[in-house]
N, C-alpha and C positions, 0 to 999 in steps of 0.2 A: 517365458518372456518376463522380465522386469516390468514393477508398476509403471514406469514411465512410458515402458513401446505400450502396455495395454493396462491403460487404470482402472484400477474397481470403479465403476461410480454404483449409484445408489440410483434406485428405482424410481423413476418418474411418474410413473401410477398405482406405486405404492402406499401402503399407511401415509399417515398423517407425518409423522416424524422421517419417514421414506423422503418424502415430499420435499421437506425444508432441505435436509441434506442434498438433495439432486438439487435446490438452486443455492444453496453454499456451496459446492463442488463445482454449476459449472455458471452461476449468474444466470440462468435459464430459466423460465419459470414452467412448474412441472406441468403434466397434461390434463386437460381438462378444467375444469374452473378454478380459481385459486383461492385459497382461501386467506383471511388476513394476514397468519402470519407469514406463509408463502409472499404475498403480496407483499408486504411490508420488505421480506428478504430482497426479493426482487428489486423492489423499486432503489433502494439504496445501496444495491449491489453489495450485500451485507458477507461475499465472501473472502472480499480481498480486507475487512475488519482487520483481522488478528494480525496484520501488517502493524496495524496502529497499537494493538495490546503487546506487541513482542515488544513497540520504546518503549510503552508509558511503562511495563513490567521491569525492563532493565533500566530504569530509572531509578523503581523502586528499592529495587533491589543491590546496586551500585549504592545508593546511599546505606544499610548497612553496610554491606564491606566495606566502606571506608569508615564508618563509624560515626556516622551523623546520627542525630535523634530524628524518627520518624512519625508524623502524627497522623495515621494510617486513614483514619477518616478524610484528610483532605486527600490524601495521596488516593484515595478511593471515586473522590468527589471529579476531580483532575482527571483519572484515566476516562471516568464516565465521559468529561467536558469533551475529550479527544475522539471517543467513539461519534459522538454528536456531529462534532466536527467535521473529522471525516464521514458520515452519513451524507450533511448537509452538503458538505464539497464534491460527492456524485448526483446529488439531485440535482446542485446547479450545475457541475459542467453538462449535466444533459440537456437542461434548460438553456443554457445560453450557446451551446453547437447548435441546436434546433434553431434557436434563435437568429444567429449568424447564418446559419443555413449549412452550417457543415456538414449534417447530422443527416442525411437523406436514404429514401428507400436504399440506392444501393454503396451504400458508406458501410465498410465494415463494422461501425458499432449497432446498426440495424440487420447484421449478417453473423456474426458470433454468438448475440444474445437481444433480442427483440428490443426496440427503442422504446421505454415506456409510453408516450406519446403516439410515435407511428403505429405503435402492434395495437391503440384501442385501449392499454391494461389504464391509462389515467388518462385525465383532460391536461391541455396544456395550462389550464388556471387552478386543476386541481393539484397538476406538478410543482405549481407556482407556491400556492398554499401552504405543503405539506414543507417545502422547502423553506418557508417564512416560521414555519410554527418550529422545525430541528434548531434554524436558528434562532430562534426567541430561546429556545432552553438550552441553548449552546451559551446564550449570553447569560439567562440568570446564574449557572452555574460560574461562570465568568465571573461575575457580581458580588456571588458569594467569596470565592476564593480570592477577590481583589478585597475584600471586607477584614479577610482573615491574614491577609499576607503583605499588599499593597500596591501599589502603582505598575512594580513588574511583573504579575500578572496579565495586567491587563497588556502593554508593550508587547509578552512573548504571545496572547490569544490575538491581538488587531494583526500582528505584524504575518499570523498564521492568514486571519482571513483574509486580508489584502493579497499576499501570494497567492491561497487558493481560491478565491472568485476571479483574479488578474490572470490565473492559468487559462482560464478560456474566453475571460467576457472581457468586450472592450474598455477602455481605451488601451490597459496593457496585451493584453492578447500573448502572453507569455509561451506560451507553446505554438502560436505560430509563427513565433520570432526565434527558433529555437534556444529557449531558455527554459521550457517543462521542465527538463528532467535538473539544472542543476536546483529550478525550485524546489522538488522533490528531494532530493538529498538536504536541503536548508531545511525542508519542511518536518523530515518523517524522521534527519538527526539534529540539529540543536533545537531547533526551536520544539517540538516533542519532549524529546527527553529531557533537554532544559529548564522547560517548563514544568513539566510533573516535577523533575526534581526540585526544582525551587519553591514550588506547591507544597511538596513533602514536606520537606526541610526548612525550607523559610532563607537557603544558601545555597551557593553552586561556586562548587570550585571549580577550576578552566578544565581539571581533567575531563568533567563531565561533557564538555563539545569534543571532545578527541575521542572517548569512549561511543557518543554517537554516532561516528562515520563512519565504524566498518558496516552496520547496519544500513546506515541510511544508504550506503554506495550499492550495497546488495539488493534492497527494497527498490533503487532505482533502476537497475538490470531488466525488472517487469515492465517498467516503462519503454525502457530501451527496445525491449523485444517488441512489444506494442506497436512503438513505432518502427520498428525493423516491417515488422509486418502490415502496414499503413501504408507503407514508405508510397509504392503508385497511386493509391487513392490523394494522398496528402501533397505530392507533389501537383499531380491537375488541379488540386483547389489550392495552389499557391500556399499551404501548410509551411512553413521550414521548420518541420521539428528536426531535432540534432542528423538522425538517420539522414532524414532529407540534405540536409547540409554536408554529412560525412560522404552520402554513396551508402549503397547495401555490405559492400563488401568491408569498407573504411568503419560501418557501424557496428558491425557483427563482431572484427575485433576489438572496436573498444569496448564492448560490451564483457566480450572475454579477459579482459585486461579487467573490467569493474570487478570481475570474478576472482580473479587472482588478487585485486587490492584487498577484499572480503578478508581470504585466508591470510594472506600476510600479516595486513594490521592488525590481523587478532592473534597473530604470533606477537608478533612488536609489542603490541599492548598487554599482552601475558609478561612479555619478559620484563619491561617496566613496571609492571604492578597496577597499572591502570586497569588492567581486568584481573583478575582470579585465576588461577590457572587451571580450574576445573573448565575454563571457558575454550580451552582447547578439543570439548567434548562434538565443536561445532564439527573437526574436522573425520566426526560419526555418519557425515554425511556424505561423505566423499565418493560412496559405492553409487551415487546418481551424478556425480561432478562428471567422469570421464562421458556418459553419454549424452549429458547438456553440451558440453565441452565440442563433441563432435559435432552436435546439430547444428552448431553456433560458426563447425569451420564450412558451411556448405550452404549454397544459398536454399531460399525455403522450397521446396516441392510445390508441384503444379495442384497438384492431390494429396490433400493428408493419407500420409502410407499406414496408418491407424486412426479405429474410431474418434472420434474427437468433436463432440459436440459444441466445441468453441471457434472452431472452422468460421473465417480464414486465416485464425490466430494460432501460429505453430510456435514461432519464437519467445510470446510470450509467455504460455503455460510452460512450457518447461522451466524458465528461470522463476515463476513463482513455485512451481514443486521443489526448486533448489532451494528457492529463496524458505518457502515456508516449512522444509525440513533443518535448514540451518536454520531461522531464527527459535525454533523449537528448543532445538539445543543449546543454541546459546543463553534461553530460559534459564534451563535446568542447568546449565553449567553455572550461570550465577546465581543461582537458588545455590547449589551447593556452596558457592563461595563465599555466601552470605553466612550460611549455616556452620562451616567448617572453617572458614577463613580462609579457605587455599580455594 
């Protein structure tokens, strides 16, 4: 059987390092008492991270291969800002779904993976807290790098938070107006990558928004499944994420269509020179494309047909196993590109 019908995961009442990996792999927090850094993994949902380190990376790295000068310490300072970032952007949409009242006993985000709040693991003012203090050091970093660079840092860091507190907390309420996910594509490709690069470099040529979108479209597919898989709960609470608005059937192929945007543009953008043409290393992922491909022509199952401790989330973990094998690659394709030129 393929990793994907039946995934290794990693022991939930194992060692210590056991532990953290069983809630990087499924957001779940392991069995029996947790300990801080479990806890800390958990609360910030620390394994969909490396979403946000595959921009800020091709950021970095896009700026060699075109040949800009790099001043790596900021470029270091920047991906940290984005890890922050993104932390603090799952502790408040948990906080303001809870809030709004989206977020209940039987809401699939208290059904995949325990609601910090609901499951006991924090207070709802100790959620409050933790998520004022990500941000306090999302902003000094912020600070620093508007110190060192100017004004457009700070424009590309507000115009990130505005999007992502507006994804779920009123008055914009973006994902229930369905406009989540194309925030997520502005979020995780220009404004990301944009911003590190211009953090790096101190410059950003237009290439660098073109070069962001094949990622950001793919990063957004996990959304899309998400909400594929939402789609009845989010409909009864008047939700209109995109799904809800397409229909299941209408969602699934666009989502297959964001899939094919992926490989394309990054054909397109190899032949231009916008990418590296080692960056065709993505299409190394392709032995899991045909059976995401299938899942995605068929509506979800009553029952997951494999274990799956993220249950009643079927459509999304498959496109983040696509997603986070290709953005893997496309790493290393432009690490080599940088290294080699091609």
């Amino acid at each position: 059987m393929s990793d994907l019908e039946s995934p290794r995961l990693p022991k939930s009442d194992g060692g210590l390092v056991q532990r953290w990996l069983w809630v990087l792999a499924t957001t779940n927090p392991p069995e029996g008492e947790m300990d801080p850094v479990s806890r800390w993994l958990f609360l910030t949902r620390a394994g969909v991270i490396p979403m946000t380190l595959v921009s800020a990376l091709s950021a970095g790295l896009l700026a060699v291969f075109y040949d800009d000068p790099v001043d790596w310490a900021l470029f270091a300072l920047s991906t940290l800002g984005l890890v922050l970032a993104h932390m603090a952007n799952n502790l408040m949409n948990d906080l303001f779904d809870l809030q709004v009242g989206t977020d209940q006993e039987d809401y699939p985000r208290n059904l995949y993976s325990p609601h910090p709040v609901l499951s006991g693991a924090i207070s709802k003012r100790g959620l409050m807290i933790t998520a004022l203090v990500v941000n306090v050091l999302g902003l000094i970093v912020m600070l620093i790098l508007v110190a060192a660079r100017g004004w457009p840092i700070a424009a590309f860091a507000l115009a990130g938070f505005v999007l992502s507190v507006g994804y779920t907390a009123p008055p914009l309420r973006l994902k229930k107006h369905g406009l989540g996910e194309v925030t997520v594509i502005a979020v995780w490709g220009p404004l990301m990558m944009g911003g590190t690069y211009y953090a790096a470099t101190g410059s950003i040529p237009w290439q660098v928004y073109v070069a962001s979108l094949p990622y950001a479209i793919l990063s957004t597919t996990v959304l899309m499944g998400k909400h594929i898989d939402k789609l009845a709960w989010d409909e009864r609470d008047g939700t209109r994420t995109l799904p809800v608005v397409l229909g299941e059937e209408r969602a699934r192929l666009a989502t297959k269509g964001m899939f094919v945007a992926f490989y394309g543009l990054t054909v397109v953008l190899v032949a231009v020179r916008i990418f590296p043409a080692a960056a065709l290393l993505v299409f190394a992922s392709f032995p899991l494309f045909p059976r995401v491909w299938e899942a995605y022509g068929h509506p979800k199952p009553v029952q997951s047909p494999v274990p799956n401790p993220v249950w009643p989330l079927w459509f999304a973990p498959l496109a983040f196993l696509l997603t986070r094998r290709a953005g893997g690659l496309l790493v290393l394709g432009l690490i080599i590109g940088a290294l080699l030129g091609w």
